[in-house]
PALUM-716110 format. One record per residue (C-alpha): z, x, y. Coordinates in steps of 0.25 Angstrom, whole numbers, plus 5000, padded with zeros to 4 digits. Each point is the difference from the previous one (the first is absolute). Layout:
// PALUM-716110
NODE     z     x     y
NODE     Z     X     Y
...
***
This chain:
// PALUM-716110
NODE     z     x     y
NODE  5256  5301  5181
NODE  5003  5009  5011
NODE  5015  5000  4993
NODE  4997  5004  4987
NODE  4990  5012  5006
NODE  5012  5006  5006
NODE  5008  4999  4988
NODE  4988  5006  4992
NODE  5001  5012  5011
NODE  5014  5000  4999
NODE  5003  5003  4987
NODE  4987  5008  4999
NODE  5006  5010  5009
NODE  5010  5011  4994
NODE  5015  4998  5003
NODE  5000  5015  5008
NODE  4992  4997  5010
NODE  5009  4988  5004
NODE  5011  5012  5000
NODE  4991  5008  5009
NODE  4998  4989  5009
NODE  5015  4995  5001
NODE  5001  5016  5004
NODE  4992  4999  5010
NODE  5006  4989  5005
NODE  5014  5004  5001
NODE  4996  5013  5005
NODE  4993  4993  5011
NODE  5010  4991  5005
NODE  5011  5009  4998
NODE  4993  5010  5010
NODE  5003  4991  5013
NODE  5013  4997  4994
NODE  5009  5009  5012
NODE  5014  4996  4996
NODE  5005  5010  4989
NODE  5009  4990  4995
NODE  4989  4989  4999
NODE  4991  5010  4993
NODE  5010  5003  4990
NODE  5004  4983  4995
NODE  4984  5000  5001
NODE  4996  5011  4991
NODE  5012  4995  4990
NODE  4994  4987  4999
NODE  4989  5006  4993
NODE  5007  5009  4991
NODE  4997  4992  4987
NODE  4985  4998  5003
NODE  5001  5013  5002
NODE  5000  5004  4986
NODE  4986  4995  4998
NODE  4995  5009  5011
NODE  4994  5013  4995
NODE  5007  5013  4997
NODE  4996  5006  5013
NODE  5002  4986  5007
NODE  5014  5000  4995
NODE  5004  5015  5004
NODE  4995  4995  5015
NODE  5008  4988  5000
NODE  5013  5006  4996
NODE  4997  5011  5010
NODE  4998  4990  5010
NODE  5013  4993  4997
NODE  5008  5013  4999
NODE  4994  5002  5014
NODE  5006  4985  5005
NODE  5013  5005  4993
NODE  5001  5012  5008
NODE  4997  4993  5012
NODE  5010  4990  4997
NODE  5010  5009  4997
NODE  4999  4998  4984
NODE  5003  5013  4996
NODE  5004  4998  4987
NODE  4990  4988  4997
NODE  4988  5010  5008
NODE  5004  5012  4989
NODE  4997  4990  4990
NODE  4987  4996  5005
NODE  4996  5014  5001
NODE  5004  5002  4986
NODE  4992  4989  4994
NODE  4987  5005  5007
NODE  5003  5014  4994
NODE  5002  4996  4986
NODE  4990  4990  5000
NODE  4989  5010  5006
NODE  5006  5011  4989
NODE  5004  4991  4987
NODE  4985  4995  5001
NODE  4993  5016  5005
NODE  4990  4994  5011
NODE  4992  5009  5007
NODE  5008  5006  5010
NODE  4998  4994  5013
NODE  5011  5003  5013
NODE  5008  4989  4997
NODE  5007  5007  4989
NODE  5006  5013  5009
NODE  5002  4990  5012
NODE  5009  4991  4990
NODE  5008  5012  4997
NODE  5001  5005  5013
NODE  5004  4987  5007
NODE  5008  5000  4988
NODE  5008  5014  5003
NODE  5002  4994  5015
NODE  5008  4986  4992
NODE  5008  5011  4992
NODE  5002  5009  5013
NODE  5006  4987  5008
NODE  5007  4998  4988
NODE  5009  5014  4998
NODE  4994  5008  5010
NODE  5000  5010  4988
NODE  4990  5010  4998
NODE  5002  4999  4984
NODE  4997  4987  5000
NODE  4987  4999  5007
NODE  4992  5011  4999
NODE  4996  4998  4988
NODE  4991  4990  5004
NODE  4995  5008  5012
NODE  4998  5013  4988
NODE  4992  4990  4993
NODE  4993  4993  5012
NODE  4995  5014  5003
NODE  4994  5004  4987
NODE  4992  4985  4999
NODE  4993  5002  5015
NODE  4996  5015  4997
NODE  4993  4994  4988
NODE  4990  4990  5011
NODE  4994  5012  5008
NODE  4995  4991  5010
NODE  5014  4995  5006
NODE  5003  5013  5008
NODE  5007  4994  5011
NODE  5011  4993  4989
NODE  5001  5013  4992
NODE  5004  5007  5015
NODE  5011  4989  5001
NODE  5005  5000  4987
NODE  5001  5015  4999
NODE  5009  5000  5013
NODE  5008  4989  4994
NODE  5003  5009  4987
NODE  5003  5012  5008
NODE  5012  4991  5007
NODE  5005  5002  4984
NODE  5002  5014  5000
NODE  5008  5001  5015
NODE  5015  5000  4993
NODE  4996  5011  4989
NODE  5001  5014  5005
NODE  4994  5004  4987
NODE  4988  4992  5003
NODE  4996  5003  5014
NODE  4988  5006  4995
NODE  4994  4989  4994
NODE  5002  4990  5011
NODE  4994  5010  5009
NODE  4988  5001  4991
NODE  4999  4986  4999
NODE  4997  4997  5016
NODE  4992  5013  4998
NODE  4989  4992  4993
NODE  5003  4989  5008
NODE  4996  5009  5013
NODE  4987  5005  4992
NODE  4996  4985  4995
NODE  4999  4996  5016
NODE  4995  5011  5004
NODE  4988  4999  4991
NODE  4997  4986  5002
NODE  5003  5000  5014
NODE  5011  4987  4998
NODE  5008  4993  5011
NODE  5009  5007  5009
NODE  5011  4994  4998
NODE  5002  5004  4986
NODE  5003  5014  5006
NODE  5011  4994  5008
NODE  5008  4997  4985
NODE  4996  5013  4996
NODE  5006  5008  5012
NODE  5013  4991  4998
NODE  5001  5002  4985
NODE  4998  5015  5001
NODE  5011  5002  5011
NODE  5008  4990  4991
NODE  4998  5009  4988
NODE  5004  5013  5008
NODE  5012  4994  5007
NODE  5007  4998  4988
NODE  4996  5012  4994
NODE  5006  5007  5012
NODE  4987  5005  5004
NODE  5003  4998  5013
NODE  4989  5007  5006
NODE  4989  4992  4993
NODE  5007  4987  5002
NODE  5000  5003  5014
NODE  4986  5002  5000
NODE  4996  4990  4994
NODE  5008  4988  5006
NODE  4997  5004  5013
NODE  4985  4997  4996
NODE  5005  4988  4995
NODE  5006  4998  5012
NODE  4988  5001  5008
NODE  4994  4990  4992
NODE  5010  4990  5005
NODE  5000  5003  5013
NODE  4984  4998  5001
NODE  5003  4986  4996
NODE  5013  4997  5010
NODE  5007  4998  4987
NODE  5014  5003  5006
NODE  5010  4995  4989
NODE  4993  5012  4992
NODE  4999  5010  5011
NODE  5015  4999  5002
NODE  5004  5001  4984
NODE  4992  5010  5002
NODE  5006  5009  5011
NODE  5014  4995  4993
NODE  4995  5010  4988
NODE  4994  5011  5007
NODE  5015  5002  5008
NODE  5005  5004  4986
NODE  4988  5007  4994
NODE  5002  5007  5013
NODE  5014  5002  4999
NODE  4997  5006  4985
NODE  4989  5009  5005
NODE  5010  5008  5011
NODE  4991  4993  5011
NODE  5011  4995  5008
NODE  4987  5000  5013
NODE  4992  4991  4990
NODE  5012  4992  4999
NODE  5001  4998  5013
NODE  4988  4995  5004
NODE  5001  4990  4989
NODE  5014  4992  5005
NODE  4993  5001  5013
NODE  4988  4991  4994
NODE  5010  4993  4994
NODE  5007  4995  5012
NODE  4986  4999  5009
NODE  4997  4990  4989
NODE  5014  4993  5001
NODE  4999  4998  5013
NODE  4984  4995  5000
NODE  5002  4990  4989
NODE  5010  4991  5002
NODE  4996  4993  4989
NODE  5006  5008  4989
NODE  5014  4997  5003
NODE  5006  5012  4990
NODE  4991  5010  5007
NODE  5011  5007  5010
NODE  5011  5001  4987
NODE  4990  5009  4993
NODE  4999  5006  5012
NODE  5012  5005  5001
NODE  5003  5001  4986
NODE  4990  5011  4999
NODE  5004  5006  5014
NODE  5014  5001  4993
NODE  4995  5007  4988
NODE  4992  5010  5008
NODE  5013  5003  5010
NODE  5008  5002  4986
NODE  4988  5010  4994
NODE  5001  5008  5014
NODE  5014  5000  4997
NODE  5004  4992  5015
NODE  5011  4991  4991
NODE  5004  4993  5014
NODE  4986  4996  5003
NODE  5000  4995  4986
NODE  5013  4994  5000
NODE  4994  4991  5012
NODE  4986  4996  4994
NODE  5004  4996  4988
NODE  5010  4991  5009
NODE  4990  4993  5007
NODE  4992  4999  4988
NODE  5013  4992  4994
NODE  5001  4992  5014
NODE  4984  4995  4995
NODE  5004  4998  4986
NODE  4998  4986  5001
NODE  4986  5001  5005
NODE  4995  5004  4985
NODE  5002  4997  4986
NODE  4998  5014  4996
NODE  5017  5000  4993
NODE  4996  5012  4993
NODE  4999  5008  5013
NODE  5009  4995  5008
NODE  5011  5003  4989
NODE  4993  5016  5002
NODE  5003  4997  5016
NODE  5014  4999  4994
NODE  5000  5011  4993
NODE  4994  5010  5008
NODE  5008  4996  5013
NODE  5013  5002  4991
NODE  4996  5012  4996
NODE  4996  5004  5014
NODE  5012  4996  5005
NODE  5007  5008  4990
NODE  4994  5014  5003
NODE  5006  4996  5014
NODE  5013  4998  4995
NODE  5001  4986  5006
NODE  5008  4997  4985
NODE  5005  4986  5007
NODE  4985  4996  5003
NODE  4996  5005  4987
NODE  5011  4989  4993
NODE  4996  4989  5010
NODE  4985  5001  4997
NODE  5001  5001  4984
NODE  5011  4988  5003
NODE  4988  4992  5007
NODE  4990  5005  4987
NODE  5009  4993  4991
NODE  5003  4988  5007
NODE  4985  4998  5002
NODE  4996  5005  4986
NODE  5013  4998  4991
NODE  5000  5006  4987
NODE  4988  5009  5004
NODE  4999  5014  4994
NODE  4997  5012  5010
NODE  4985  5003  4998
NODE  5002  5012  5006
NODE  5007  5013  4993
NODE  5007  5004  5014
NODE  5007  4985  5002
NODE  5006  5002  4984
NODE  5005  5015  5004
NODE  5007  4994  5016
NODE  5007  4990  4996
NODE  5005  5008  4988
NODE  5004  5010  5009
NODE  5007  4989  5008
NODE  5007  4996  4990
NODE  5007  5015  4996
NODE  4991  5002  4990
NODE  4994  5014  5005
NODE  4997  5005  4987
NODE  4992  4988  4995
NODE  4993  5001  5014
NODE  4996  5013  4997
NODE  4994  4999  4985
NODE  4993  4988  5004
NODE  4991  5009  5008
NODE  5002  5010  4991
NODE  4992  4990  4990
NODE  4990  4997  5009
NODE  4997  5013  5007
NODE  4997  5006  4984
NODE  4989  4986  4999
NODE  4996  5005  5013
NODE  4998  5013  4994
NODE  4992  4996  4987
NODE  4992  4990  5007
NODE  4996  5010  5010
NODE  4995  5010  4988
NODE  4993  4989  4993
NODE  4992  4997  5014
NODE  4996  5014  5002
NODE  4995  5002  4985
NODE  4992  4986  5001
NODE  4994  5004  5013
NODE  4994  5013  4995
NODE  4995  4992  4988
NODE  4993  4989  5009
NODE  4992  5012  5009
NODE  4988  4997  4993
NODE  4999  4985  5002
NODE  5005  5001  5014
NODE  4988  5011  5002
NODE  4990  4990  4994
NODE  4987  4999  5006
NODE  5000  4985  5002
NODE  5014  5000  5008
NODE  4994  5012  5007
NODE  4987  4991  5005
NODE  5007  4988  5001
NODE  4991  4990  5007
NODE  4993  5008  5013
NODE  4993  4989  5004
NODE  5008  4991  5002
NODE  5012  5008  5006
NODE  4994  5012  5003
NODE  5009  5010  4996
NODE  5001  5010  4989
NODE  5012  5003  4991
NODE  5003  5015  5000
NODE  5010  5002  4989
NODE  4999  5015  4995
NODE  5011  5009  4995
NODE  5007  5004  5012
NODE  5003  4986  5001
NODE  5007  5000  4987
NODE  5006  5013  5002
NODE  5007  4994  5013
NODE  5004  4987  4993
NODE  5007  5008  4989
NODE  5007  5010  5010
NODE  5006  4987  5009
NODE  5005  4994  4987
NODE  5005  5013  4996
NODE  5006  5004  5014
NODE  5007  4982  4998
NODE  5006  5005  4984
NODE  5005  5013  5006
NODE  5007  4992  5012
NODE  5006  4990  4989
NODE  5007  5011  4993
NODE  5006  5005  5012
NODE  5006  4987  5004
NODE  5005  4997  4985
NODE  5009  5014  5004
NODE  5004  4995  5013
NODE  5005  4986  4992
NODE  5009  5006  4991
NODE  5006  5008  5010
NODE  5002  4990  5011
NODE  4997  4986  4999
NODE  4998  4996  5016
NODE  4983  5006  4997
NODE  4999  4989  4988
NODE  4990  4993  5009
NODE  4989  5011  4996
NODE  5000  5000  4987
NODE  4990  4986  5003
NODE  4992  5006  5012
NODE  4988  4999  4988
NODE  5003  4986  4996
NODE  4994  4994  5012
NODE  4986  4993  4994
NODE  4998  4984  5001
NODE  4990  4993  4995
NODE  4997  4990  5008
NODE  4994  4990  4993
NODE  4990  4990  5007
NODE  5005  4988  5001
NODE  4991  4992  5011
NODE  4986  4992  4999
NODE  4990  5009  5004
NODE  4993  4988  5006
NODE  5010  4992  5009
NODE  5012  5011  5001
NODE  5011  4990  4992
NODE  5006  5002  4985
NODE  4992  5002  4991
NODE  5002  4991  4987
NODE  5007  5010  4994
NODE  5012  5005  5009
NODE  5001  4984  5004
NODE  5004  4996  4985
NODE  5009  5012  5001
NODE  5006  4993  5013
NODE  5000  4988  4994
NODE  5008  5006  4989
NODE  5010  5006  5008
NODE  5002  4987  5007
NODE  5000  4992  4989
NODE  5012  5009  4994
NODE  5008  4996  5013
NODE  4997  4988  5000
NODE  5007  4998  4986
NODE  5011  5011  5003
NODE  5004  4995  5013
NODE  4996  4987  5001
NODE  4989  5002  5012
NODE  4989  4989  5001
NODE  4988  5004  4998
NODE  4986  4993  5003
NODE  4987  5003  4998
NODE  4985  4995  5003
NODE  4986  5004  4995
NODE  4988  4997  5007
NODE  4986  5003  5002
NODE  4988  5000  5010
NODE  4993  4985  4998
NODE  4986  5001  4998
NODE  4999  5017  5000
NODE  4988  5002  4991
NODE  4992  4991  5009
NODE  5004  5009  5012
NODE  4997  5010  4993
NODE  4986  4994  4996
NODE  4996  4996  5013
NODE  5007  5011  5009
NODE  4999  5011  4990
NODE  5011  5008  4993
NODE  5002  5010  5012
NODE  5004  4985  5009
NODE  5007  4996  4988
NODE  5008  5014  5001
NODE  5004  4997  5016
NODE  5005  4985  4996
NODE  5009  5008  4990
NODE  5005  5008  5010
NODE  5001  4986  5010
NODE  5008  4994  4992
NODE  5010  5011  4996
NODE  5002  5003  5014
NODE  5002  4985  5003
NODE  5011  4997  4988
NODE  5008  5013  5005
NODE  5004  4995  5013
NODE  5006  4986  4992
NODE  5008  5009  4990
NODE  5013  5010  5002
NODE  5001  5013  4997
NODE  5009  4999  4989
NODE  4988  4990  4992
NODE  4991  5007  4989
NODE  4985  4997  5006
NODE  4989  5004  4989
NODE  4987  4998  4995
NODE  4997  4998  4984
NODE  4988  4996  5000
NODE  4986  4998  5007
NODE  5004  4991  5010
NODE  5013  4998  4995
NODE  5014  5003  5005
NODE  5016  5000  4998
NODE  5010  4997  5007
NODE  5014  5002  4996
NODE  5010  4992  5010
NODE  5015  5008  4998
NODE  5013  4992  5001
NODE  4989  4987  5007
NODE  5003  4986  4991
NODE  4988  4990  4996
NODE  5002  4994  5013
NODE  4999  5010  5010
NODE  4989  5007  4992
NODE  4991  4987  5000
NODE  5003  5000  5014
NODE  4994  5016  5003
NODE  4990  4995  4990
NODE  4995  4989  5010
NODE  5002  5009  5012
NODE  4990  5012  4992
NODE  4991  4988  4995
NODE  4998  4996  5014
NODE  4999  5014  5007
NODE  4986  5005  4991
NODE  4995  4987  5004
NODE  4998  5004  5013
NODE  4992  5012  4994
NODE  4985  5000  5000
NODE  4989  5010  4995
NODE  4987  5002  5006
NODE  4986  5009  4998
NODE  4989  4998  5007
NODE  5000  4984  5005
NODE  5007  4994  4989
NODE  5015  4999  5001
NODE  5008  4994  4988
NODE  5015  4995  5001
NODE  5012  5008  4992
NODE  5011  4993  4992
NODE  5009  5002  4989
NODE  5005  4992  4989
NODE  5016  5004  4995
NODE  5009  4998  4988
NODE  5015  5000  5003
NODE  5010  5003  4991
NODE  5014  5003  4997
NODE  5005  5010  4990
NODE  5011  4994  4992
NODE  5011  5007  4990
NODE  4993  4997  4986
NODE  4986  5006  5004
NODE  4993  5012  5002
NODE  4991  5004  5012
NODE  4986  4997  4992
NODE  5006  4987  4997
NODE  5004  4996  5016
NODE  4986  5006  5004
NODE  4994  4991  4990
NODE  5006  4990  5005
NODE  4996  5002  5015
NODE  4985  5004  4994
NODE  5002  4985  4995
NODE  5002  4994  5011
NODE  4989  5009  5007
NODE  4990  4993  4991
NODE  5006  4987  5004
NODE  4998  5003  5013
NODE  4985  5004  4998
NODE  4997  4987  4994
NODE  5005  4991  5009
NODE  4991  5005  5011
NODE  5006  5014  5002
NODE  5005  5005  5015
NODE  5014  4997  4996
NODE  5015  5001  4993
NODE  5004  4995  4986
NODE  5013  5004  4994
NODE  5001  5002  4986
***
């Protein structure tokens, strides 16, 4: 009798609420779920059940799965899933809710990860913005989505204006609804971003100093450091040579403080080198960028240390050291072969080298008349931007909190017109002195000295972050199949992270992130790529190591974290680790290999976790 009752209630209930229900379900279990990898096969066992979930259930869930997919390094299969919940929210017009602009902003960072185009992606960011201004009540989004669109506008002259009044709004929204501090952290960094390549120097000074700051307050070192690695150039730009000073100065204090970052002293001295060639002291520059090049194998950075090249070439050259000069271009190609000069000067020396005076001297012909017209372009587009750089939000900019006021005013235009003008009127005085003598060419780039120093650490723990370690791991990989290097990698993760973080709180959680790091460093060499791409999870990419020896540092890391431990308060709980090993082999790609290690990672979590599995 009682059978028959629940089949009555059974069929008397609709088919949606059983939906609804499995919803819940699924929601619920997969919110203790801490492994990335095991959220992802979980949630795409329920991809055909799915279907019968509501519309606004289905956007969640494939927002959900796209989130796993990221996580999981899916970043083609997390673009899709991001897709889907668009065009199921669109194709069916529900009320708009935030999951619609979130789906195409986490949507924008897959394409960005993807091409690392601005083309491509910010689209969805254009779009993203113009859905969260249409729900009023989601200030604290719109600020961060408007400081994600301004980031569009930074390699268009044409459009520095609109990116500027872009994080204007974004200024004026926090201000009225007195939001989080840190959002004027990324509004410092994206306004000295926007200036800086607009070759505002002034203003990008300005504000990535605030930005810096910020960092400092938080002992966030990696960022302090890429930060005083900027100013040296924005300085040099500016015709502070006292400012620039004082910036390789910080740079080497924090060299010398923190071990840890291993490629601190090379950018030392590469900035100290670029600051001896703007004071024109070619020996002194001809000697940094040497022991810049003795450090090289302390960073992965090849892009600058083919400028150390470069520059020490060229400052060996104004000495008239013409064997070093062949010598260190010699070593440049050996090291790089089939590299082209990034450098116009490097093109012109080793035509000149070569006997080929006159083609020396028309390629600084060439670029001293870009120089020219970029220089005029610049000027018209700073008098045009007066009025957004005088608005009255970047004027007020958050007193509160930093206690400071921005005085902008047209004195300090006029002066930054009449320093660009004094650089455009020194530009064609050296393009005189070229073609009559080519020993100056080394002047005619004295205002091509602006790097971008992209960050490339996690803000958290100080390692790579996800993005520069799949560069690495790019990098590697192409040696590895070029050269026929080994290469090796695991992927591991914190065992039981959301529980520390449950029962410690996420500020303990933090500190055991940090344990860890510091723990796995002193099992790895300097030449290993060490990163974090995910929550709790990590990379490691083991160069020229086999399967055996890297099962072997796997082992000797599995068992150093588990002398770790995390305490608040009277409760202590025990640290460990569970790791994927893998070796990368000539038919597969990188996704493929750490795939394979994020396998065998899951293998390893369910066979009790606290160890080694290779895949």
């Amino acid at each position: 009798m009682l059978k028959v009752f629940l089949l009555v209630l059974v069929i008397g209930m609709p088919f949606g609420a059983f939906a609804t229900q499995e919803f819940d379900r699924m929601n619920e279990k997969a919110s203790v779920i801490e492994d990335a990898n095991e959220l992802r096969i979980f949630l795409l066992s329920h991809q055909k059940v799915s279907a019968e979930f509501s519309l606004l259930e289905q956007v969640k869930y494939w927002h959900m799965l796209g989130m796993a997919q990221d996580k999981s390094n899916e970043i083609d299969n997390a673009y899709q899933s991001f897709t889907n919940a668009i065009r199921i929210f669109e194709e069916n017009q529900l009320p708009l809710t935030t999951d619609l602009p979130l789906a195409y902003i986490e949507r924008s960072y897959m394409q960005y990860l993807k091409t690392y185009q601005a083309k491509d992606y910010c689209g969805d960011r254009k779009q993203a913005l113009e859905l969260i201004r249409a729900l009023p009540e989601e200030k604290s989004l719109t600020v961060k989505f408007l400081v994600q669109n301004a980031f569009c506008f930074a390699d268009k002259p044409e459009q520095l204006q609109q990116g500027i009044a872009l994080l204007d709004e974004a200024i004026a929204t926090a201000k009225q609804n007195n939001l989080e501090n840190n959002l004027y952290s990324m509004i410092y960094n994206a306004l000295g971003h926007l200036y800086n390549k607009n070759q505002l120097y002034d203003k990008a000074y300005e504000y990535l100093t605030k930005a810096y700051d910020y960092w400092k307050l938080d002992n966030d070192y990696a960022d302090m450091f890429n930060m005083q690695h900027t100013l040296v150039s924005i300085s040099i730009q500016r015709l502070d040579m006292k400012a620039a000073q004082g910036h390789v100065n910080q740079l080497f204090m924090l060299a010398e403080n923190h071990s840890e970052f291993p490629d601190f002293y090379f950018f030392s001295f590469f900035n100290k080198g670029l600051l001896d060639l703007a004071k024109e002291e070619y020996l002194k520059a001809y000697e940094s960028f040497g022991e810049a090049l003795s450090r090289k194998a302390q960073t992965n950075e090849k892009y600058f240390v083919k400028i150390s090249y470069e520059k020490q070439s060229e400052a060996a050259y104004v000495l008239g050291r013409f064997d070093d000069v062949k010598r260190i271009l010699a070593n440049y190609e050996n090291e790089f072969p089939n590299a082209k000069p990034l450098l116009t000067v490097t093109s012109a020396i080793k035509e000149y080298l070569a006997g080929n005076i006159e083609k020396a001297a028309n390629i600084f012909y060439l670029e001293a008349r870009n120089e020219s017209i970029k220089r005029r372009q610049f000027i018209q587009q700073s008098s045009e931007a007066a009025t957004f750089i005088n608005s009255q939000n970047l004027l007020t900019l958050d007193n509160k909190v930093l206690q400071q006021t921005l005085e902008i005013n047209s004195l300090m235009l006029s002066e930054q017109q009449n320093k660009n003008s004094i650089v455009y009127l020194s530009l064609s005085l050296v393009l005189a002195v070229l073609l009559g003598a080519i020993l100056f060419i080394h002047h005619l780039v004295k205002t091509r000295r602006a790097f971008k120093y992209s960050a490339q650490t996690d803000y958290l723990t100080g390692i790579a972050n996800r993005r520069h370690c799949f560069e690495q791991g790019e990098v590697l990989l192409n040696q590895h199949l070029n050269l026929g290097y080994e290469l090796s990698l695991m992927v591991f993760d914190i065992d039981h992270f959301k529980k520390v973080n449950d029962t410690l709180g996420h500020d303990v959680g933090d500190n055991a992130l940090k344990m860890v790091v510091e723990k796995v460093k002193t099992t790895l060499r300097k030449q290993d790529v060490f990163g974090r791409i995910g929550g709790e999870e990590f990379l490691v990419i083991l160069p020229e190591i086999d399967i055996g020896k890297a099962l072997e540092v796997a082992e000797r890391l599995n068992k150093e974290v588990a002398t770790l431990s995390i305490s608040k308060g009277n409760i202590t709980m025990p640290l460990s680790v569970s790791i994927g090993v893998a070796k990368c082999t000539d038919s597969e790609s990188l996704d493929t290999a750490i795939a394979r290690a994020d396998k065998a990672l899951y293998q390893a979590k369910s066979m009790g976790r606290n160890r080694v599995v290779k895949g």
